[in-house]
N, C-alpha and C positions, 0 to 999 in steps of 0.2 A: 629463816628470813634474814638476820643478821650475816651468814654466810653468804648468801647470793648479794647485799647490799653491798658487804667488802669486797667481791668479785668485780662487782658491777664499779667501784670505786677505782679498782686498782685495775680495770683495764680502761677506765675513762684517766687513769695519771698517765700509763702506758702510751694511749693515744697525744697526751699533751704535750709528754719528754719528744715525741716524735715533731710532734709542729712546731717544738722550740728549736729544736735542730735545727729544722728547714728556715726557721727565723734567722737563727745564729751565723747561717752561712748567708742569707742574705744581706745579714747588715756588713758581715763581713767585705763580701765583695765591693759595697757600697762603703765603707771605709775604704777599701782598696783605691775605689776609682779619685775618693776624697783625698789620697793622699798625692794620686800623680796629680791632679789638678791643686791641690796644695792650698786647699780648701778650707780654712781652721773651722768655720762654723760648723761646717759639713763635718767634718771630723769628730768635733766635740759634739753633735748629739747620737752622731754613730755609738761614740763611745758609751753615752749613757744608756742610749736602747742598749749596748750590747750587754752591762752591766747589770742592767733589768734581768734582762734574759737567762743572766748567769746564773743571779740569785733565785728566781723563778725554778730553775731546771734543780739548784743546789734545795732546793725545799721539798720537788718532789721524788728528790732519792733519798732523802730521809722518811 
């Protein structure tokens, strides 16, 4: 039972690294757009989502 829990665990992280991704290039681009329009506020919560996301994705590959 303990095997299929940590299966069931590590393909539910699998799935998450994945949706962080698709997060990461999201805010990214949306930094992008912040940056030609030259945005500060716009920028600085990009930055924080994207810092979020980093430490999120840095937690589940350890």
């Amino acid at each position: 039972m303990k095997k299929t829990a940590d299966a069931f665990k590590k393909m539910d992280g699998e799935r998450r690294k994945k949706v962080l991704k698709l997060e990461v290039d999201y805010e990214l681009a949306t930094l992008y757009e912040a940056m030609l329009e030259n945005n500060e506020a716009k920028k600085n919560e990009c930055k924080r989502k994207l810092e979020r996301l980093r430490q999120e994705l840095i937690r589940l590959s350890n």
